[in-house]
Each structure stands twice: as C-alpha cells, then as structure tokens.
BADORO-566543 format. One record per residue: x, y, z of N, C-alpha, C in turn; residue in three letters. Coordinates in steps of 0.05 Angstrom, whole numbers, plus 5000, padded with zeros to 4 digits. Atoms other than C-alpha are relative to their C-alpha. Layout:
N
XYZXYZXYZALA ...
END
This chain:
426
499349964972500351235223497650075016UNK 501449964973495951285281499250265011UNK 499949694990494051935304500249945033UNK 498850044972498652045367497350125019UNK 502149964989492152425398498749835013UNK 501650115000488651815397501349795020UNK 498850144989493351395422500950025035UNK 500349864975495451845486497450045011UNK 502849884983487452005500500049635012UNK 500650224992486451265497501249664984UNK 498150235006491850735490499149704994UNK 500850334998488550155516497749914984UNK 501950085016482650165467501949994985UNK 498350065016487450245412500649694996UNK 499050325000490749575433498349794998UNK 502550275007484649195438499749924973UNK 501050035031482949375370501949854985UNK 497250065016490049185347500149715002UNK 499650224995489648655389498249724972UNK 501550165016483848365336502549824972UNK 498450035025489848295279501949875009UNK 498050064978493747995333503650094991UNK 498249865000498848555339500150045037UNK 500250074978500248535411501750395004UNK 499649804993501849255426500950095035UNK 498550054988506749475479499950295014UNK 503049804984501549935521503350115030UNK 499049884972507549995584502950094989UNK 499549745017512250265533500150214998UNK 500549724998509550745512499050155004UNK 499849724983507351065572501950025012UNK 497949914995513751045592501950324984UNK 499249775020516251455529499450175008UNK 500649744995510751905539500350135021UNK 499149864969511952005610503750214998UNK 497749875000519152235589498850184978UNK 499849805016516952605527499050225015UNK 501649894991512053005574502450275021UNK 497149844981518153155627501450144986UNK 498049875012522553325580498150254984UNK 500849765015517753835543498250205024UNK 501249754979515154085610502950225008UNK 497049874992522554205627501650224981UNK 499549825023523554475563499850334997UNK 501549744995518655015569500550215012UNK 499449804973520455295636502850125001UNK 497249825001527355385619500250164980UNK 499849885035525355685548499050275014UNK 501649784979520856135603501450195014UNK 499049824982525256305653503050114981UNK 497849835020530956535592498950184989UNK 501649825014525356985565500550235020UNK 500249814974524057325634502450025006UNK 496549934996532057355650499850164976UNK 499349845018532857615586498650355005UNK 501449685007527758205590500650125035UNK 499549824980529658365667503450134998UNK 497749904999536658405650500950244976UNK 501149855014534058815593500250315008UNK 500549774984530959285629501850115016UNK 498449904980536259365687502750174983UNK 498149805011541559525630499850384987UNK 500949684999537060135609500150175020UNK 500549774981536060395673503250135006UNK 497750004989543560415686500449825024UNK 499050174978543259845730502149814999UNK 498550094993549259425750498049684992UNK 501350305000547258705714501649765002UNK 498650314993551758255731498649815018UNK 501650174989548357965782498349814991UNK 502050095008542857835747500149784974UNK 499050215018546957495688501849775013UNK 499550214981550557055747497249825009UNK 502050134990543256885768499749764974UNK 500550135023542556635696501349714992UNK 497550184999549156255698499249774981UNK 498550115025549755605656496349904991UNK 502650014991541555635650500249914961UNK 499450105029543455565557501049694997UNK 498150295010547354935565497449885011UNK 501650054988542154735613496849914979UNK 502649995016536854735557500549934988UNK 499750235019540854485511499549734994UNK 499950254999541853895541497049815007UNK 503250134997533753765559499649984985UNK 501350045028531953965489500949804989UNK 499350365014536053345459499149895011UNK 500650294988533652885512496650004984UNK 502750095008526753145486499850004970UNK 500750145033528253045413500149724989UNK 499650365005531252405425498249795014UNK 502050175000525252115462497750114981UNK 501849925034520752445406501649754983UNK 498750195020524852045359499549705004UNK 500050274989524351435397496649934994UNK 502650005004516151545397500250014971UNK 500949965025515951685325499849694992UNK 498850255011520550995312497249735015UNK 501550224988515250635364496750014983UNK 503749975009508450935328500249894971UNK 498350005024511950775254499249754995UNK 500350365006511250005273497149945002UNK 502950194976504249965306497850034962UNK 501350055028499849745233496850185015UNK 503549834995491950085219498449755023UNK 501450294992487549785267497549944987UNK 502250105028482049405228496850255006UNK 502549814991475349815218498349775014UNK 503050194980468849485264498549834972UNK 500150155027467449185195500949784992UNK 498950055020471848835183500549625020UNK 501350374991470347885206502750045026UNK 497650174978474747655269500849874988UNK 498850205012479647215249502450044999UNK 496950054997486746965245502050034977UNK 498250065031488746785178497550004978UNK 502150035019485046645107497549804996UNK 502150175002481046055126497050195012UNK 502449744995476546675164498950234992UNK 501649755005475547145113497349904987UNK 503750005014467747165086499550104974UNK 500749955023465147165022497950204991UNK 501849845002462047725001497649974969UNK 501650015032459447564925501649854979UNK 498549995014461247194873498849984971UNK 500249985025460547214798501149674976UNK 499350255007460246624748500949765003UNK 499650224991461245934744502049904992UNK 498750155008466245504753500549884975UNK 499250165029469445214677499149795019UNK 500550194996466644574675501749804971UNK 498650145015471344064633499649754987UNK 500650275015469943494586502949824999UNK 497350015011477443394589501950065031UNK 498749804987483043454644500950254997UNK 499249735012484744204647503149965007UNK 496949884998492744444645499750255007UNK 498549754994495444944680501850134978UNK 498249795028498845544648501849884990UNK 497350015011505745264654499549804977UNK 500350165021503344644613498750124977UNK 501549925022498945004569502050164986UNK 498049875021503945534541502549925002UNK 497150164990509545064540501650154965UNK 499049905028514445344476500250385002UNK 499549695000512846134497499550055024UNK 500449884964512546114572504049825005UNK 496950034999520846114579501350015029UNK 499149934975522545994649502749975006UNK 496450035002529445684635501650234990UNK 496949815007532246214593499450315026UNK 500249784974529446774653501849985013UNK 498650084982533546344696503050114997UNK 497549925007539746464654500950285001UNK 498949634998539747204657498450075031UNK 500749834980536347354729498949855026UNK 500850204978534946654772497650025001UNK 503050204995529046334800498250315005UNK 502849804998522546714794499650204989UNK 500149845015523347124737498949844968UNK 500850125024520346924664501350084977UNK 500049855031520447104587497549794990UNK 502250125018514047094547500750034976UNK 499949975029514346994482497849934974UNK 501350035017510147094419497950085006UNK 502850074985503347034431499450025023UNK 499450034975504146944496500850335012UNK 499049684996507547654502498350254986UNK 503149765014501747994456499050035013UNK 502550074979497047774501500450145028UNK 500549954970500047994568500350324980UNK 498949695018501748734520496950105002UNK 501249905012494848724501497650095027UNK 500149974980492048574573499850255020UNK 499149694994494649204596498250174984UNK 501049695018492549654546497149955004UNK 502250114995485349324560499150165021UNK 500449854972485749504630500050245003UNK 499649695000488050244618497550084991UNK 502349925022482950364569497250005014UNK 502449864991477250314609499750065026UNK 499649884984479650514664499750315004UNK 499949735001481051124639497550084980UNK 502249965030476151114585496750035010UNK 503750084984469550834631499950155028UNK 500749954966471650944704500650335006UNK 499349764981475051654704502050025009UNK 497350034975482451534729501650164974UNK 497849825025488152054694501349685005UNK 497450214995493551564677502150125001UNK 497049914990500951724707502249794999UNK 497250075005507451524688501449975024UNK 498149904983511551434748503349855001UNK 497850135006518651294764499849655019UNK 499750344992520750484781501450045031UNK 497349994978525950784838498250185025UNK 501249754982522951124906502249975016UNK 498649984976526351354967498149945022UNK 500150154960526751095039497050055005UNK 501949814985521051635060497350004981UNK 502250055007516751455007497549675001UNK 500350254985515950715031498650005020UNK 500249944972515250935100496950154992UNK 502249835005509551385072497149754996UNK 502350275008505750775045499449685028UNK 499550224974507950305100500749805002UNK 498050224996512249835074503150035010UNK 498949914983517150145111499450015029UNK 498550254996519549975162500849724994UNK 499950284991517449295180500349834974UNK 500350235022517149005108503350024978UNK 496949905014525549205083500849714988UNK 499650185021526648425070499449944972UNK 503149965021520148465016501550094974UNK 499849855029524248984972502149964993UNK 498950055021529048984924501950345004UNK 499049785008534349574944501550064985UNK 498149915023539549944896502050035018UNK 496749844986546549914918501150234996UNK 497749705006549350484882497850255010UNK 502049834997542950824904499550115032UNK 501049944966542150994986498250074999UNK 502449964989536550945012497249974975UNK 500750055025533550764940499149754992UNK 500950244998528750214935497649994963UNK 502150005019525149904869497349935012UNK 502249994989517849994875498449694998UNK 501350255001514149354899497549964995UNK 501449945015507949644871499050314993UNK 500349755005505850264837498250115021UNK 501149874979501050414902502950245007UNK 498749884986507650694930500750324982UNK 499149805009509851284882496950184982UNK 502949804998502451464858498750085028UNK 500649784972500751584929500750185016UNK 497449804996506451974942500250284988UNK 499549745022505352404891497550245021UNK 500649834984500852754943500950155033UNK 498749944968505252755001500650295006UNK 498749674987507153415040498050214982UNK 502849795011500953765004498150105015UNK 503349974991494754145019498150124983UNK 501450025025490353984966496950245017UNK 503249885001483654424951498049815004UNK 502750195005477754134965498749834979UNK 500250035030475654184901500249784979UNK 498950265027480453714865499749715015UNK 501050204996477153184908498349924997UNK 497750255002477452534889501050044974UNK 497050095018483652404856499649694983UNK 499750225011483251814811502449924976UNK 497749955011489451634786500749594989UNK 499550255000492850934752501650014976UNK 497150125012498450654731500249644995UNK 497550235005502650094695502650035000UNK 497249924994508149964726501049614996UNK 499050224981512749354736499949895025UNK 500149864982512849194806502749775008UNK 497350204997519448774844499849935028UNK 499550064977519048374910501849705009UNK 498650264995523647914940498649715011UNK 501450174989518847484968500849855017UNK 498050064977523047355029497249875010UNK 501950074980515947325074498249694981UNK 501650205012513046685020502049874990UNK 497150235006520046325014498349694989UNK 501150255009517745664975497150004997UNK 503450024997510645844970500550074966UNK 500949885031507345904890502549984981UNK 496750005011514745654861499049994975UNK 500550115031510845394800499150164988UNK 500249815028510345794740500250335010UNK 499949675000509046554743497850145018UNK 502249854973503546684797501550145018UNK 498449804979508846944845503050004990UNK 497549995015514647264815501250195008UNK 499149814990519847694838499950304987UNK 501949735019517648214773498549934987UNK 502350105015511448214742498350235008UNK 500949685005506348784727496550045001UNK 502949964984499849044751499250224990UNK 501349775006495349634733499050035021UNK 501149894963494049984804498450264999UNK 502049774998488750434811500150125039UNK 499249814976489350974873498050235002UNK 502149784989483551484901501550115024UNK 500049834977485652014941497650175004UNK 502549874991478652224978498950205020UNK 501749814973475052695026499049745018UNK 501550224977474052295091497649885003UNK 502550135003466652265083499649844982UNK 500950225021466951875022501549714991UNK 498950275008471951365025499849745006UNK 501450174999467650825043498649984971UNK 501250005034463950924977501950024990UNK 499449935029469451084940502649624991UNK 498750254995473350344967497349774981UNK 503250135007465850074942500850004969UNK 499350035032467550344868501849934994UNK 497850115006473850204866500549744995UNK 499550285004473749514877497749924975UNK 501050105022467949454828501050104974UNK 498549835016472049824782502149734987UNK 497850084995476949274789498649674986UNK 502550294998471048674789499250044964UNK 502050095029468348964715502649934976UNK 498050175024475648784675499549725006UNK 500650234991473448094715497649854977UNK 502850075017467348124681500049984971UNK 500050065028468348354617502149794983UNK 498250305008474147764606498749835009UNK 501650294991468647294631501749815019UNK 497850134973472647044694498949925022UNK 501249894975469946834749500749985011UNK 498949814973470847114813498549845019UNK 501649924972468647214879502450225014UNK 499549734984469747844929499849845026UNK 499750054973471847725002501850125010UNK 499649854980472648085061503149855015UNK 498050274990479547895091500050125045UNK 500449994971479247815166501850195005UNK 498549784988482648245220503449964999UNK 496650154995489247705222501250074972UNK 499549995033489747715147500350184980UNK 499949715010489848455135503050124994UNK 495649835000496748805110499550265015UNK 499349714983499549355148498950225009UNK 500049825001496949915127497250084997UNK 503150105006489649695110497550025024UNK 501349884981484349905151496949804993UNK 502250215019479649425105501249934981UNK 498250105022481049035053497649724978UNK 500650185017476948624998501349964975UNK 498650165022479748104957498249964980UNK 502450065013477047964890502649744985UNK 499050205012479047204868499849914975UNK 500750175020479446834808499749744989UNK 499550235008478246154788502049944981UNK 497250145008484345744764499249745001UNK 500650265004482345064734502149835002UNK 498550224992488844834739500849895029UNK 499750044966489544904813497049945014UNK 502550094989481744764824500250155029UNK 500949824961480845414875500450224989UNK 501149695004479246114874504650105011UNK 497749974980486446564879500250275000UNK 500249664996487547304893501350114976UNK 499549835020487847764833500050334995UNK 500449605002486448484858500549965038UNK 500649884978487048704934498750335001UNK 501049615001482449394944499649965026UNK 499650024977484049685007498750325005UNK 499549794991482350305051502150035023UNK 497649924980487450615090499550165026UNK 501749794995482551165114502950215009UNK 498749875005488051665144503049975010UNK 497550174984494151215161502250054979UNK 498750005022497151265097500850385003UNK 500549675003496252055092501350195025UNK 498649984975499152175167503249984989UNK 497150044999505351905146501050114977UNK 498549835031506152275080498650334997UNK 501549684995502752955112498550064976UNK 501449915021498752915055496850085005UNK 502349874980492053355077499050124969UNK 501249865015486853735035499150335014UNK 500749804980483954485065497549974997UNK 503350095000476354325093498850274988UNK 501049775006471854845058498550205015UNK 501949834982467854945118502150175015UNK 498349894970472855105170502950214990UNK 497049935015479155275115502549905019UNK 497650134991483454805167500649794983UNK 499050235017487754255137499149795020UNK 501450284986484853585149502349864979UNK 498250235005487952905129498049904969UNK 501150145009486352595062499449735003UNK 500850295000483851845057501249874968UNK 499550075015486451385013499449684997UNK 501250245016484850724966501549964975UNK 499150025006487650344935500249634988UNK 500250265018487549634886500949934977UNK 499050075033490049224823497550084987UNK 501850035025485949314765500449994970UNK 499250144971488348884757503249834995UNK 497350165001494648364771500549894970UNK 500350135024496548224695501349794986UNK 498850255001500947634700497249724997UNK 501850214995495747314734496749964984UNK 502350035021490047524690500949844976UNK 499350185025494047194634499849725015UNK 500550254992494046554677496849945001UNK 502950014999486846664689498349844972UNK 501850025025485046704613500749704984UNK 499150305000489546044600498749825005UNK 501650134990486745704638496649914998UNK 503349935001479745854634498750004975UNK 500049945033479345844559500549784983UNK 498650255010482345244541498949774990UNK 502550195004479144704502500749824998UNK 498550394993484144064512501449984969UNK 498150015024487344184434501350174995UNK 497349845013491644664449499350334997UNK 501549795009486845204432498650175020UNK 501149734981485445844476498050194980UNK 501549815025479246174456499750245019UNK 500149754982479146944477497050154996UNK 501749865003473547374502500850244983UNK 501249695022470047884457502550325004UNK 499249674986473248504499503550014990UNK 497150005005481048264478499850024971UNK 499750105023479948144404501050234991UNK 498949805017480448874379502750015005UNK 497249894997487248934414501749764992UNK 499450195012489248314380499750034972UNK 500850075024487648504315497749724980UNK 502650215010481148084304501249835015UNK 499350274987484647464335498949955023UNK 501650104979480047074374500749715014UNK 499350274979483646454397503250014992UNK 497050034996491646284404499749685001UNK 500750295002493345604390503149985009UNK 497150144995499545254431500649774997UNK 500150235007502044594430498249855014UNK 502950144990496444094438501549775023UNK 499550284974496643534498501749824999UNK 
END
C-alpha cells in the first residue's frame, strides 16, 4: 500500500509515476474523498470539543449548586449529532482505504520504460544455448509413458498432471536439491506453512483485491483461499508485528504447492505442464531493514541464479519494464531458462522488491534502534526455484535424441548414484 502521507502531500507525482506501468490513477477522486474525509474529521473534532467543554461547564455549575438545565438544553441533540458525522467519517475512510487498496507499487526510477515484455532489458546471461545434432523434443514428447496428462484429466480436468516413476523421483529429488542449499549455503530457516489463507492475508500480499479470479477459493471455507504461492503465508507470518532490529533479515523458504486458476492466461501455455493450475515451487522471502533491501533483492535473486547454475541451465536475468511489473513489485528481475523445445528463453524464478508496500498492508514494522519508533519492514521475495519447470528445463536440456536424459553432477546423490533416466526413444 502506498503511504497515504505521500499520496495527500503529493498526488500528482504519484500518478505520473504510476502512470509509467500504465495505471491511470483517478487524481479527482480522490481529492474529492479527501476533501470529505477532512470535513468530516474537522466536524468530528469540534463536536467531540464542544461535548468536552459542555460536559465540564455543566460539571462545574452542578457543584456550585447551579440550576443546569439550561446548559444541558444548550447541549440538546449535540450526541446524535456526532454520531451521525462520525459514520459519515468512517464511511468515507472506508471508501479511501477500498480506493488506496487498488492503486499497485509504483515502479522504482530503476526500473526500463515500457509496456509489455518485448521492453524488458537484459541484464546477464549465463551459458550457452544446447546445440543439437538431432531435432530436440519437448518434455511432453520426451517423457511420454510417465508424464500422465490424461489420467490428471480424469480426476481434476484440464491443467493438472501425474508424474510417474522416474519422472516423479526427479521432480521429489528437485526439491530436496533446492532446500538443501538454500538452507544449507544461503542461510534461509525453512517453514512449513499452511496451503489455506484468509481474505486479509491476500490483501496483505496484494493479490487481493484486484486478482480474486487468479485464486482458487474454498466453499465450505469463507473468506478462505488456497495459496497461489507460498510468498503469501510466509510473508504473513510477520504481519501485525514489531520485530527487533536485531532479528533483521529474516530469511525464510518454503515448499509449498501453489493453485491458480489462470483466469488472466485463458488459452495461453495449454501444452504440457509449464502452466498448471497446481504445481510447486520453492519460494524464498527476506524480510529487511529498509537500507538494505536493494542488496538483499541483489542476493536473493543470485541465490535463485546458483540452483541455475549448479544444474547447468542456461539462463539469463532481466529487468522487467514498468508495464510488465505485478502489483505489488516495486522492481522485479526475471531469471529465464532456455527450453530447446520451444527455442526461447522462459521465466523460471521472479525476484521482486516490494520495498514497503507489502508491509503497510500487513502492519508489519520492526522498532528502529536509533530512534526506538516503529518503522515499516521491506520485503523480497522469489522462486528458487519454479520446480515443474526446472524439470522441463532439465528434459529438455539433457537429452541426447535416444531417449536418454543425462543428469547434472549436483542431482545424482539425491538419485542414488543415477546419472541419466532413460524414456522411450524417438
């Protein structure tokens, strides 16, 4: 969320900035709002004022032995009178909250002009292109026999899978890969969390409101949504706090499932398992001290870049323009992967900063050491990484035209020595 401060001192910069992401912000709005919130809490005041001062003269006059009627006729219906301003000024508060709720981060001065993905910039990339003596196959062809999309279909419709065998070691082992040096090299506790959040923890992250098609709610549940990635309930886990100094940064990460309807990419990525309505990610999450979450969005994403590395993948890192930014993102670098069957780089991690947009809306603050006021934490946040798609990655990329996947060095132990998987040949 926005800090209302900023917005009231200076609206119309705000919108410019917004304007970059082309969010068109609705500047005569809300100074309208504020012009009522202002009334109504000036109005507020004076009657909260003049019931103080009634109160203590009619106070006083009953001690002296004075005759107070009068002075409680002067008063006359002066309670109802306040009542009825104070709602008007809760219910345009309310109305502001619902209007500041929608307005997304505006991008940092960082971060390319641009509309969509043909404008984001390349920041770096890593290894080369597979080069093929052979047409390559895509996943679905390559693990044909343990990539089960028909029988998914039968228990849960389009865009759900079953791996099997080999196929299901591999995405098992994947995971445990990812944890392991995560927690092992980089420093992150790992956390269990639950699959189910509420309304207000959505809203905290900021797929709430505007993104309610996206999720996946529970009928028997109100207000009870499955989580569309573990960002949402590890970042939560600091909400309504005021952390010590001290225990900053937070490095925290999870495997979770994650579940989106994919309402906003209707017919987009239908083929095989790249976009699926469940499918599971290892999300890494920094909660920081304001001064450092520029550096700490820096490690993070290389954090994210060295499971890239050590599965020999190659990549590239890019900046995604101002148009191309999600919600809540204040910056945002992508780190891609080459996909020989699709011949093109495709998104495998998003690492984002939020800086204090995220943390506003889930009052989650730390106490500064200098001052001992509560300030706002910063937050970050990335796959490390998407593990569907790392298994498409390694498919792909590995593949030697007989059928035969040979695996990097870094998977074998969690394979039990096994250094290649053999499916049906061409």
């Amino acid at each position: 969320m926005i800090d209302p401060h900023t917005l009231r001192r200076d609206i119309k910069g705000v919108a410019e900035r917004l304007w970059r992401r082309g969010f068109d912000l609705d500047v005569a709005n809300f100074e309208r709002l504020e012009a009522r919130r202002r009334s109504a809490q000036d109005e507020t005041e004076r009657l909260r004022h003049e019931r103080r001062t009634s109160s203590k003269r009619i106070g006083a006059a009953k001690a002296a032995g004075e005759d107070i009627e009068p002075l409680v006729r002067a008063v006359g219906d002066l309670g109802e009178r306040l009542a009825v301003v104070a709602g008007e000024f809760d219910a345009v508060r309310e109305q502001l909250d619902e209007f500041v709720l929608a307005i997304p981060n505006p991008p940092h001065d960082s971060v390319p002009v641009g509309t969509d993905e043909t404008n984001n910039e390349e920041l770096r990339s890593w290894g080369e292109p597979m080069e093929f003596n052979f047409e390559p196959r895509d996943h679905v062809d390559l693990a044909a026999g343990y990539l089960d999309l028909e029988g998914a279909a039968k228990v849960a419709g389009a865009r759900f899978s079953v791996l099997r065998g080999p196929l299901a070691r591999l995405h098992r082992a994947l995971t445990q890969f990812m944890i392991d040096v995560h927690t092992g090299e980089h420093g992150y506790e790992e956390v269990y969390v639950p699959y189910l959040v509420h309304r207000s923890a959505l809203e905290g992250t900021g797929q709430l409101p505007k993104f309610e098609a996206d999720l996946f709610a529970v009928a028997s549940e109100r207000d009870r949504f499955l989580i569309p990635t573990a960002e949402v309930p590890v970042t939560n886990l600091v909400r309504d706090s005021i952390l010590d100094a001290q225990e900053l940064p937070l490095r925290l990460v999870a495997h979770t499932p994650c579940f989106r309807s994919e309402a906003g990419n209707y017919g987009k990525d239908t083929h095989g398992i790249f976009r699926q309505h469940q499918f599971e990610k290892v999300e890494l999450v920094q909660i920081v001290h304001p001064d450092t979450s520029w550096d700490a969005l820096d490690e993070l994403t290389a954090h994210a870049e060295t499971i890239l590395r050590r599965l020999e993948l190659p990549y590239r890192a890019v900046v995604l323009c101002a148009g191309d930014l999600g919600f809540a993102a204040a910056k945002t670098i992508d780190l891609e992967v080459w996909l020989p069957g699709e011949r093109r780089y495709r998104e495998i991690s998003s690492c984002s900063n939020f800086l204090d947009f995220q943390a506003r809306r889930m009052l989650a603050r730390f106490r500064d050491a200098d001052t001992g006021r509560p300030n706002y934490v910063h937050t970050i946040n990335g796959s490390g990484l998407a593990v569907g798609r790392t298994l498409i990655a390694l498919l792909e990329n590995f593949q030697d035209g007989d059928g035969v996947i040979h695996l990097p060095d870094a998977l074998r132990s969690y394979l039990g020595g096994v250094d290649r998987l053999t499916f049906q040949p061409p």
